[in-house]
MIZALO-193747 format. One line per 5 residues: number of its first residue (from 1); for each residue x, y, z of C-alpha. Coordinates in Angstrom, 2 decimals. Each point is the difference from the previous one (the first is absolute). Example, Ala and Ser with C-alpha at 12.3 -4.5 7.8 and 13.67 -1.06 7.14 Angstrom:
2
1) 12.30 -4.50 7.80 | 1.37 3.44 -0.66 $
***
This chain:
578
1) -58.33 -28.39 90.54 | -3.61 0.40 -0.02 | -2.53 -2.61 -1.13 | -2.55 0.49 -2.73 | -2.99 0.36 2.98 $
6) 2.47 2.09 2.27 | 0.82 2.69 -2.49 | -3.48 0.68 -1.20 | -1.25 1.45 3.07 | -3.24 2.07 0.34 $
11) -0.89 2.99 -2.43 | -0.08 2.28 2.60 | 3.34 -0.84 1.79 | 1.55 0.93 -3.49 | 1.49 2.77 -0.98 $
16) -1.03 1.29 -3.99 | 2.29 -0.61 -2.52 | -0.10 3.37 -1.53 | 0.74 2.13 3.57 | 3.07 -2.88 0.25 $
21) 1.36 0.95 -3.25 | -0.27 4.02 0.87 | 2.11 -0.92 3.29 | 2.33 -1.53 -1.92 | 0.27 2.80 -2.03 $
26) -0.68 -1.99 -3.41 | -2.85 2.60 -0.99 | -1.49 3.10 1.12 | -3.73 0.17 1.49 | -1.29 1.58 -3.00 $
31) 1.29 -3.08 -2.16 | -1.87 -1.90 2.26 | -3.08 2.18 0.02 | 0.04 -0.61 -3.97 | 0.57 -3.24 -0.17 $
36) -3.19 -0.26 2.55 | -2.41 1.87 -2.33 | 1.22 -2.51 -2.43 | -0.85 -2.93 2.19 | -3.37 1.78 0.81 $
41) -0.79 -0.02 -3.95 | 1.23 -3.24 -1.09 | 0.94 -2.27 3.08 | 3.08 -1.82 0.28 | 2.21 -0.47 2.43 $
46) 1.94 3.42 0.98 | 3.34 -1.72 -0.36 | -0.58 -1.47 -3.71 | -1.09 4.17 -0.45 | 2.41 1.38 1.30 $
51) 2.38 -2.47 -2.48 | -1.93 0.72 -3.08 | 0.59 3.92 0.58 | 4.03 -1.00 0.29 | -0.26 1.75 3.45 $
56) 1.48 -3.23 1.75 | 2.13 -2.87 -0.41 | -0.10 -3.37 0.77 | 2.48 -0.02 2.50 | -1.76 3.36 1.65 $
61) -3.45 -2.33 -0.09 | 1.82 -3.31 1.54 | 1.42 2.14 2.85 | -3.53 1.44 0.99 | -2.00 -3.02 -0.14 $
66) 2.67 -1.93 2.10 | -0.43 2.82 2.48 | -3.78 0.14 0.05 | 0.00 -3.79 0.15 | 2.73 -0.54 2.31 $
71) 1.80 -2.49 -2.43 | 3.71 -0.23 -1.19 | 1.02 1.95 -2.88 | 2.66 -1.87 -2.38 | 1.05 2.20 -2.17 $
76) 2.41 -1.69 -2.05 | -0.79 -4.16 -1.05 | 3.02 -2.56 -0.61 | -2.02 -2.39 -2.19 | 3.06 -2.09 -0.30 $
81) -0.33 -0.65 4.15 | -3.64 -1.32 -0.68 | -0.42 -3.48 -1.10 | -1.84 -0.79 -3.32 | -2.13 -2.98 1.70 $
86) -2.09 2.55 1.84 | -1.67 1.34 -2.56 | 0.13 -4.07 -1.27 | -4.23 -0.01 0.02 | -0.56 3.49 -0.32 $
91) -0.82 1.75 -3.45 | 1.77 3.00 -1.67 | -3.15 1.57 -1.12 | -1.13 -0.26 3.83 | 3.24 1.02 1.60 $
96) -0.26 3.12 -2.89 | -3.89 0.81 0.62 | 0.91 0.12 3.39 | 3.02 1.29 0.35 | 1.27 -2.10 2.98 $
101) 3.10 -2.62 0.38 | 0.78 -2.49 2.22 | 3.63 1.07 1.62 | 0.71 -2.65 1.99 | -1.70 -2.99 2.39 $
106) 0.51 -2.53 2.86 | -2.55 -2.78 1.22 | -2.37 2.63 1.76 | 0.68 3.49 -1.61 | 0.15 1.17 -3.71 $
111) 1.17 3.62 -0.66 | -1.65 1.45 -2.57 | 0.72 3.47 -1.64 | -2.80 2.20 -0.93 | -0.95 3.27 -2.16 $
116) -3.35 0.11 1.72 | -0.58 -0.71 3.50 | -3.92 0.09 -0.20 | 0.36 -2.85 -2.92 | -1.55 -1.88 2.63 $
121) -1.57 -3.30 -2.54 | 3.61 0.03 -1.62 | 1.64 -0.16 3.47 | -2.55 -2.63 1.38 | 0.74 -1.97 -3.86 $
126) 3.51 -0.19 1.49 | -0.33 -1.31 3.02 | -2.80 -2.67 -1.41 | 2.77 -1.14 -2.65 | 2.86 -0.26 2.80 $
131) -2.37 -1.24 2.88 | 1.91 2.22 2.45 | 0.14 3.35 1.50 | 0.92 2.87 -2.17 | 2.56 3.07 1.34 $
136) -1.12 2.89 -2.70 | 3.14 2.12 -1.09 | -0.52 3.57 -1.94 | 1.86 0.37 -3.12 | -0.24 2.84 -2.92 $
141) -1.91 -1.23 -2.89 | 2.95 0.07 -2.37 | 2.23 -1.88 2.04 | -2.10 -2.17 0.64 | -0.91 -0.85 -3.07 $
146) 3.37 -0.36 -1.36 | 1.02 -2.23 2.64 | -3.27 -2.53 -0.78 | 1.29 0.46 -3.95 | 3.49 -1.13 1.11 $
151) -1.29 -3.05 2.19 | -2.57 -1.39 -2.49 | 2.88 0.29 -2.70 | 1.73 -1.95 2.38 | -2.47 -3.26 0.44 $
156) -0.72 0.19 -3.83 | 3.65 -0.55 -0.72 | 0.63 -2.65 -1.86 | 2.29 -2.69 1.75 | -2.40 1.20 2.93 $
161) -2.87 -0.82 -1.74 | 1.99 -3.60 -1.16 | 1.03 -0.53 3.59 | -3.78 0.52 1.15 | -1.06 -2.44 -2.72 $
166) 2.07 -3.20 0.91 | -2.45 -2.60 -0.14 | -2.87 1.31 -1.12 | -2.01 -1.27 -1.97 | 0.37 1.75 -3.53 $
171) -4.24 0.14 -0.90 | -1.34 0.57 -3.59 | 1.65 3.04 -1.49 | -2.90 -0.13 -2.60 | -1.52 3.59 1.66 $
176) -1.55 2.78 -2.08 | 2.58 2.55 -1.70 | 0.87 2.67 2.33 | -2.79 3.17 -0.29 | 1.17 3.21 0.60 $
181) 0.26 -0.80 4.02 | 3.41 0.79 1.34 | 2.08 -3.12 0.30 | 1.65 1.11 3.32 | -4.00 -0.44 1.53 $
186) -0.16 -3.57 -0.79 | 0.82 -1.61 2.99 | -2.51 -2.61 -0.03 | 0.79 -1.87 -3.59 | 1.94 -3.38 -0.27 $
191) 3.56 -0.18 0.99 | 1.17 -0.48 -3.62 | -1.83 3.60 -0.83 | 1.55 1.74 3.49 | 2.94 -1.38 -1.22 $
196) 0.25 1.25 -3.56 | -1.87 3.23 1.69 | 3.06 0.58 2.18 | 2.97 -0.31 -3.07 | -1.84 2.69 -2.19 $
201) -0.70 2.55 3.00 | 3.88 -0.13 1.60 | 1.39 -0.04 -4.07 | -2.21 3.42 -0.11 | 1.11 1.27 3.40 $
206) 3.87 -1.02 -0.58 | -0.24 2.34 -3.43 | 0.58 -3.57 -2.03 | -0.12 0.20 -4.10 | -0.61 -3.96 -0.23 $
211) -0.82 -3.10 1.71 | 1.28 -3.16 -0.85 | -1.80 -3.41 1.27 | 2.69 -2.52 -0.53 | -0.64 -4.28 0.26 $
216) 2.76 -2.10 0.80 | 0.25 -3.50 1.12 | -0.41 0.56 3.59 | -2.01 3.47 0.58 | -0.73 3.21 -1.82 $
221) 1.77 3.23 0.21 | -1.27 2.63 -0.17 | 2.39 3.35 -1.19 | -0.92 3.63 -0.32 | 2.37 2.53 -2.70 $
226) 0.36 3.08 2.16 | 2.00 2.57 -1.52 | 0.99 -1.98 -3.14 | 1.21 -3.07 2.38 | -1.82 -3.42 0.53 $
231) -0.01 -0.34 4.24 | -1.63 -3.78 1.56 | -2.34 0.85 2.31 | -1.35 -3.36 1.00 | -0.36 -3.46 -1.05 $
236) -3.47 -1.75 0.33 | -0.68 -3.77 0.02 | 0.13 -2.05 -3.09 | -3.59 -0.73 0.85 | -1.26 3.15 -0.74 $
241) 1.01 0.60 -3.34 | -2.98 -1.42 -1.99 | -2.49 2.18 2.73 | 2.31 3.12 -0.69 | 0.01 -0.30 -3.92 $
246) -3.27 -0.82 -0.16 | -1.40 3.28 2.19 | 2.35 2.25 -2.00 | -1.47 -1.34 -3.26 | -3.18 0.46 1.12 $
251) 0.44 3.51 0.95 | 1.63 0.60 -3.38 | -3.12 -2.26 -2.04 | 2.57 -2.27 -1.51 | -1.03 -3.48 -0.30 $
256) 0.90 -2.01 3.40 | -0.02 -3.29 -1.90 | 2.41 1.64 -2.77 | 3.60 -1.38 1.58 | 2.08 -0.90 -3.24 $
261) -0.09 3.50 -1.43 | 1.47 3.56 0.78 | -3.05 2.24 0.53 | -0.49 3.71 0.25 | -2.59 2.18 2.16 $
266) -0.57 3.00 2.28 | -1.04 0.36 3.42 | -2.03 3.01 1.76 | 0.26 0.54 3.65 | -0.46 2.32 2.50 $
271) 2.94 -0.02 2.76 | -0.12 2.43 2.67 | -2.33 1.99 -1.60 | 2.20 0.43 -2.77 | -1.02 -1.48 -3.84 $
276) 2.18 -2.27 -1.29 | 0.67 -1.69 -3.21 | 2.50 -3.63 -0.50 | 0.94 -1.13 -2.91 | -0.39 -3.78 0.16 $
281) 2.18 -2.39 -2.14 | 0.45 -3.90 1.15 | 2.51 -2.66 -1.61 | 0.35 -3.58 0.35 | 2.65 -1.06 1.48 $
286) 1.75 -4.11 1.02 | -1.30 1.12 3.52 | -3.49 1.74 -0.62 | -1.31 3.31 -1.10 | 2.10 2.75 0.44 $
291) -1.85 3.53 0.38 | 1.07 3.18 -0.39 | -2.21 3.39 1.30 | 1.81 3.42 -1.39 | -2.01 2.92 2.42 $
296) -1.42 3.36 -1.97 | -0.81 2.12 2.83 | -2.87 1.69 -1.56 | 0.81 3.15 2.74 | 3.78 0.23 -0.74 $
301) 0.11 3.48 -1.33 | 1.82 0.40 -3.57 | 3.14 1.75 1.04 | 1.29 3.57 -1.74 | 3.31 -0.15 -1.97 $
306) 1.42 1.62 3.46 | -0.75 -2.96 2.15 | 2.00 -2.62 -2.28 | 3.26 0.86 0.47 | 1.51 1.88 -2.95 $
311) 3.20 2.00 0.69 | -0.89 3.55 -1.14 | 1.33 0.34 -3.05 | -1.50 -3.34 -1.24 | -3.18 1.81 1.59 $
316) 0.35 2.59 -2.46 | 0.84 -1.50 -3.18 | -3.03 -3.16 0.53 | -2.56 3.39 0.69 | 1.13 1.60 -3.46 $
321) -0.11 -3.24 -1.98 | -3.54 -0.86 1.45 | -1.46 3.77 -1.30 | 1.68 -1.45 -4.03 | -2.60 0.53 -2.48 $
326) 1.16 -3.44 -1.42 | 2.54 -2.95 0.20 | 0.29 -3.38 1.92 | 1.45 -0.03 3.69 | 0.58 -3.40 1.13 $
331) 0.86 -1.24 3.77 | 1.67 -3.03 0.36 | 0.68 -2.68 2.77 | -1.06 -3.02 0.77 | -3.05 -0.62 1.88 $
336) -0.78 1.38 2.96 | 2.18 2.75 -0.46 | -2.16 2.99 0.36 | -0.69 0.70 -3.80 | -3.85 0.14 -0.06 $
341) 0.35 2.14 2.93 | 1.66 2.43 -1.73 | -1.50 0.23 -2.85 | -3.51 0.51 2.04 | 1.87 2.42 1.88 $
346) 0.73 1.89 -3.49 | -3.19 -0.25 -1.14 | -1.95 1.51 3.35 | 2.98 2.90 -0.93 | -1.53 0.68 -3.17 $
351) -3.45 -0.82 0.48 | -2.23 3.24 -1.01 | -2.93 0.45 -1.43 | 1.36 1.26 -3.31 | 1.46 -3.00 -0.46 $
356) -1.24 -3.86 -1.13 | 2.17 -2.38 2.28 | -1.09 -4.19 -1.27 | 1.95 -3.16 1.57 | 0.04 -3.65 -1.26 $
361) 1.19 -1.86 2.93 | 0.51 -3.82 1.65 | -1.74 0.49 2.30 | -0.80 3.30 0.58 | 1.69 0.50 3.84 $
366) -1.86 3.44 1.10 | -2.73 1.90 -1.27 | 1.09 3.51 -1.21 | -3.39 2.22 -0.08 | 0.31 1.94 -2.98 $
371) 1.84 -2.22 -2.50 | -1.68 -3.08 -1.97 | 1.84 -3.30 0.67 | -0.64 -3.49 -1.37 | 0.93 -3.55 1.07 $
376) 1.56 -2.25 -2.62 | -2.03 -3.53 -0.13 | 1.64 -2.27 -1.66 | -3.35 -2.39 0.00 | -1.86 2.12 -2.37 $
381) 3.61 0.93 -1.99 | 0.12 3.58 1.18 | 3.36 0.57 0.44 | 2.46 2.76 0.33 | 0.38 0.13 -4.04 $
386) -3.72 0.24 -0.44 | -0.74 2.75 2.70 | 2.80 1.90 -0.69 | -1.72 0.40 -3.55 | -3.54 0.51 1.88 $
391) 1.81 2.66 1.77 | 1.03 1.97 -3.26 | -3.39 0.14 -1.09 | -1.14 2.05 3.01 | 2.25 3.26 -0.70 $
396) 2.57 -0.56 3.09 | 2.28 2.42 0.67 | 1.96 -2.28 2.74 | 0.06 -3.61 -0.40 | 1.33 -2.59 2.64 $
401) 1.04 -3.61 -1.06 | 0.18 -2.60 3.04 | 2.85 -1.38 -1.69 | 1.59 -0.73 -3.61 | 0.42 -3.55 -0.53 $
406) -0.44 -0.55 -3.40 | 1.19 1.45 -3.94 | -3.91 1.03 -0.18 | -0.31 2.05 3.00 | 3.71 1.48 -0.21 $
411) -1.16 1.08 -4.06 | -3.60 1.18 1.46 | 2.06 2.21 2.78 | 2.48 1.21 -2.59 | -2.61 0.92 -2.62 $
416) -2.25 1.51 3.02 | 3.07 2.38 0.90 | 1.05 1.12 -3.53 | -4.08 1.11 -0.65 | 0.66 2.68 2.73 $
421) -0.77 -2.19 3.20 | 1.47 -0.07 3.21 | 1.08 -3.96 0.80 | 0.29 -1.32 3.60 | 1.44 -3.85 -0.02 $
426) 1.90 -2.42 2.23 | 2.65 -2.18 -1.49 | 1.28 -2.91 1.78 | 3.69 0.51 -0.46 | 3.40 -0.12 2.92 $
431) 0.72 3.62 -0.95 | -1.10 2.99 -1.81 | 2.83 -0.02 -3.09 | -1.64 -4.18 -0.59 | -3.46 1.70 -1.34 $
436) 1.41 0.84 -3.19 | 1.47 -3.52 -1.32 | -3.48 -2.05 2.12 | -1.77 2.19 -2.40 | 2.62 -0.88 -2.90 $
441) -0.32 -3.99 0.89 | -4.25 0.92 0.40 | 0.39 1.21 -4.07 | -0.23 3.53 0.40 | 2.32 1.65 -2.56 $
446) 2.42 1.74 1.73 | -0.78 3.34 -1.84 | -3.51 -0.13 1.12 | 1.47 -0.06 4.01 | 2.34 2.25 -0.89 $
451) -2.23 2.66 -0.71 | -2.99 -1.20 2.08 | 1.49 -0.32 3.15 | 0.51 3.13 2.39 | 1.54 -1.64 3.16 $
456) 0.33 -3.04 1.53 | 0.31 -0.39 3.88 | 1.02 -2.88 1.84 | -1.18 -0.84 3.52 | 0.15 -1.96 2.96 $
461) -1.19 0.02 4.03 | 2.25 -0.26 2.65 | -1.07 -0.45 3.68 | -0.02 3.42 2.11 | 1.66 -0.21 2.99 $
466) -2.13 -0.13 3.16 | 0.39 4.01 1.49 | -0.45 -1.37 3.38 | 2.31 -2.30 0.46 | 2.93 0.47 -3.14 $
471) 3.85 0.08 1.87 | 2.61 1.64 -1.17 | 2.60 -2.23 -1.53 | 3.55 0.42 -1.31 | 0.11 -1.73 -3.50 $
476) 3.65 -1.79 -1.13 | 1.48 2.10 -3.02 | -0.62 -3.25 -2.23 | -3.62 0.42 0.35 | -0.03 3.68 -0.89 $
481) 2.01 -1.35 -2.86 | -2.51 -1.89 -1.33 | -2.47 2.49 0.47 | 1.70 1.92 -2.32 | 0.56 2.68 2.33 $
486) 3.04 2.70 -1.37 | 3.06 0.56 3.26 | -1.98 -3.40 1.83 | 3.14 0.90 2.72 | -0.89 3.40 0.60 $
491) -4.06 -0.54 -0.25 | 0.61 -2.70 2.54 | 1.24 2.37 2.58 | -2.02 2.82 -1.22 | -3.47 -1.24 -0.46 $
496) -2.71 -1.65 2.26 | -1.03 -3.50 -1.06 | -2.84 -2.00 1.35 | -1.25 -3.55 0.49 | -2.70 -1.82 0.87 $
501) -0.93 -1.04 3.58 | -3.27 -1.04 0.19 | -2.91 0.88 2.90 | -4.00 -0.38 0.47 | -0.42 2.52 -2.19 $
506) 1.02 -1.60 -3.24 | -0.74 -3.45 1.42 | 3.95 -0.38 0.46 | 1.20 0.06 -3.24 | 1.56 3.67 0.04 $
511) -1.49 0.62 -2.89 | -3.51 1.95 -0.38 | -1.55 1.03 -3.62 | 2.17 0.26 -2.92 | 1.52 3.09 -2.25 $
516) 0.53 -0.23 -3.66 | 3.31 -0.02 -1.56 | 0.57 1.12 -3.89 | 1.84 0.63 -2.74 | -1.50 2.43 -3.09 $
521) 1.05 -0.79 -3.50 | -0.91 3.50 -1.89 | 0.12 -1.05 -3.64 | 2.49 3.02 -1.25 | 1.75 0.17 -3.29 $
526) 2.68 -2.38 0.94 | -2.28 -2.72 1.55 | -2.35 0.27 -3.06 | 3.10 -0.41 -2.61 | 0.89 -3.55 1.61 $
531) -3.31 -1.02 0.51 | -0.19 0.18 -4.32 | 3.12 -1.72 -0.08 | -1.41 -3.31 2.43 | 2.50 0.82 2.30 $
536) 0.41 -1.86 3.09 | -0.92 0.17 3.43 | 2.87 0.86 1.08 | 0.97 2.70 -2.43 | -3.28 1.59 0.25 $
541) 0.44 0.34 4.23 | 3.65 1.26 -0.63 | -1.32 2.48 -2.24 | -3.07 1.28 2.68 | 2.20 -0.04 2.70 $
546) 2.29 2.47 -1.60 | -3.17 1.85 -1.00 | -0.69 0.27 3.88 | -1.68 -3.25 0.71 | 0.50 -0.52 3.57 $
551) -0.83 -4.35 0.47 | -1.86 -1.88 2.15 | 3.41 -0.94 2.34 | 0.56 3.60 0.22 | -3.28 1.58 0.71 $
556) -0.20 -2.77 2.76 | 3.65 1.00 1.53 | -1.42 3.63 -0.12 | -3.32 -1.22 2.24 | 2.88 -1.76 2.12 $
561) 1.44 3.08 0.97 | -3.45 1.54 0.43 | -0.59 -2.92 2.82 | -2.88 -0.88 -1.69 | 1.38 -4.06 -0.52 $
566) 2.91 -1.77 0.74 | 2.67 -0.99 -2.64 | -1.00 -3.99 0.31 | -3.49 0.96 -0.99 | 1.74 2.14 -3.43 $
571) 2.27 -2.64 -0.51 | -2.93 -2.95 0.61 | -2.08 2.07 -2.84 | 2.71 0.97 -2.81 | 2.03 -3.23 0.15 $
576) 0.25 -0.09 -3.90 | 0.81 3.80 -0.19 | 3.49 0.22 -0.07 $
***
């Protein structure tokens, strides 16, 4: 292995890069030739040229400046092999600007992988920081830096970061509110902020929905809701709860002294490059604060009607319904069941410029560019009621309610539909047939629903089985049973069932995203003839399921046999759907 010094060697001993890369046969001389009149016009380096014109790879411009320099190419990096303390006193934004990693080290040597040989000041930075030799190593740029991503993840994991902490002392966590500098940069703040730093950047990078910051007697855990399930992560020392509520609270402005009340507030931060948004709500508790962050990923893209999971001919009848001239459509679940999602997914269906799209929403989740949304605020009284009758004043065509909680609202949303509008809404309810007597108990006449109401769908998530690591599994027939499944004997020998197994890929749960499962209530004749008569729950889904209604236990079997989730996941999710 050659030495930083060794490698270098004189100019003139050197072959050029760009006659290396023609005897490799990566480009042709005139390439070359062009990519020099370039160079002549606007200097640069050849190879960053020759990159820019998408004549070259990486990997082709590793391999020929390990042969001009006489270094080792690595071509592939197993960041699990190196060891997180390495990079202990060295900063991301360095190790990115630079594009080098520390691989591996013993007490005179430190072998450190490089994009750029002649980074000479980066190299020497090294070996000032490690006080030893260096051995230089040639990597491709995009290995590379994926492999320093993967290691700084690493040393900012949490229960590392805890396990680093031990007896430190905690410090003032009294700093100024975080400025739009990425978080993952600040390696140099107080261990309370690395700390707190490290939980919000590995809840982003594990795909989490919510943290929880949990006091007990003895120490705090701390729990991340991944996939619609709560997962420990790590528990801290007692003695850093106050530090830890009191950094989070000043992030979010709430009042630090304030520890007898709930309060409410909203975070901005940049993670990775990526802007994020928490929703901040704390509680007191017999043991302390208790804090909970839900994550809006300001890039997660709104998904189409495709992406969510509908079984084609539920595809079909949810694209007709959303192109009605009028009507309600309600989706129901309980939170965190994908209903919001949807609907935004309906409206960036129908969003055109012929037609006027307003939302009144708590809080509103994504921006949609094209459509007017609002944000209830209950400290100046503007609530759903109230902008729902803003709304009607400013000719909408399609109208979104965040949800229908009270007789005003559901009256506002029944008038707004029989004037000729088109009514988005979310109900919490356990099924789709419940929306009709929650808006009976609510006050609304049941004529007015009756003839208001278009369709009601009910919805929930169920984990996605990881595609890399899912095993085929024989189910017992009492399972299939209870999944409702017609011949469970014969589909037991005939179909393929899967389970989860769990690898690196979905942090070994076996599970990895979620699909939606559903049942559509189409308010036909018969549906619409009970609804007058109050009928009950139960009568109304007897009466949609022999108008087609497929229900949420049976869409999910279907998505079993798809092998898109198991059946412990459909039974976990439809427990009351019998």
């Amino acid at each position: 292995m050659a030495t930083a010094t060794a490698g270098a060697g004189s100019l003139f001993e050197r072959r050029m890069i760009g006659e290396i890369l023609v005897d490799m046969g990566a480009v042709s001389p005139q390439t070359i030739a062009s990519a020099l009149e370039v160079q002549a016009d606007r200097g640069g380096r050849l190879g960053e040229i020759l990159l820019s014109m998408e004549a070259v790879n990486d990997r082709q411009i590793a391999q020929a400046l390990s042969e001009q320099f006489g270094l080792e190419l690595r071509a592939t990096i197993d960041s699990d092999q190196v060891d997180p303390k390495l990079v202990a006193d060295l900063n991301l934004a360095y190790a990115r600007g630079n594009v080098m990693l520390p691989l591996s080290a013993d007490d005179h040597h430190v072998v450190v992988a490089v994009a750029d040989p002649l980074n000479t000041y980066g190299i020497d930075d090294i070996r000032t920081l490690f006080g030893r030799d260096i051995d230089v190593v040639v990597a491709p740029k995009d290995i590379l830096m994926a492999a320093i991503h993967k290691v700084f993840d690493r040393r900012a994991a949490a229960d590392q970061v805890v396990d680093d902490l031990g007896s430190t002392e905690i410090g003032d966590v009294n700093e100024e509110l975080l400025t739009e500098k990425d978080i993952l940069d600040e390696d140099d703040e107080a261990p309370i902020i690395r700390l707190v730093n490290s939980v919000l950047s590995q809840a982003i990078k594990e795909r989490a929905s919510d943290i929880h910051i949990e006091p007990y007697e003895r120490d705090i855990v701390i729990r991340f809701r991944k996939d619609g399930v709560l997962k420990e992560i790590v528990r801290a020392p007692k003695r850093f709860q106050a530090s830890i509520a009191s950094r989070i609270k000043i992030m979010g402005n709430l009042n630090i002294a304030e520890k007898r009340l709930p309060q409410d507030g909203r975070i901005r931060i940049k993670i990775a490059g990526r802007d994020v948004d928490l929703r901040l709500s704390t509680v007191p508790t017999s043991h302390g604060e208790r804090i909970v962050l839900r994550i809006l990923d300001k890039q997660t893209v709104i998904l189409d009607l495709e992406q969510l999971g509908f079984l084609p001919e539920n595809l079909k009848m949810i694209s007709e319904l959303i192109l009605r001239p009028h009507g309600i459509v309600l989706v129901t679940g309980p939170t965190g069941s994908g209903k919001t999602t949807t609907l935004y997914a309906a409206l960036q269906r129908i969003n055109t410029p012929d037609r006027n799209i307003l939302t009144i929403e708590d809080p509103v989740e994504y921006q949609i560019p094209g459509i007017g949304q609002m944000q209830v605020n209950r400290k100046i009284e503007f609530t759903f009621a109230r902008g729902l009758r803003a709304i009607l004043r400013q000719d909408p065509d399609v109208v979104l309610i965040g949800e229908i909680r009270d007789l005003e609202t559901a009256e506002n949303a029944v008038q707004a539909s029989l004037t000729g509008h088109l009514v988005f809404a979310t109900l919490h309810t356990n099924d789709a047939p419940s929306a009709f007597t929650r808006l009976t108990d609510m006050g609304v006449e049941p004529f007015l629903s009756a003839s208001s109401v278009i369709a009601v769908m009910g919805q929930r998530l169920v984990r996605r089985l990881c595609q890399s690591c899912k095993e085929p599994h024989v189910p017992l027939v009492d399972e299939l049973v209870k999944l409702g499944l017609q011949n469970p004997e014969q589909r037991r020998r005939d179909g393929r069932f899967y389970r989860a197994k769990g690898c690196s890929e979905c942090f070994e749960t076996g599970y990895k995203g979620r699909v939606g499962i559903h049942e559509l209530l189409l308010v036909g004749d018969d549906v619409r003839s009970l609804v007058m008569q109050s009928a009950s729950a139960a009568d109304l889904k007897k009466a949609a399921i022999r108008s087609g209604m497929r229900t949420l236990r049976d869409d999910g079997a279907l998505k079993v046999l798809m092998g898109e989730t198991s059946i412990d996941e459909v039974m976990r999710v439809t427990a009351e759907d019998r």
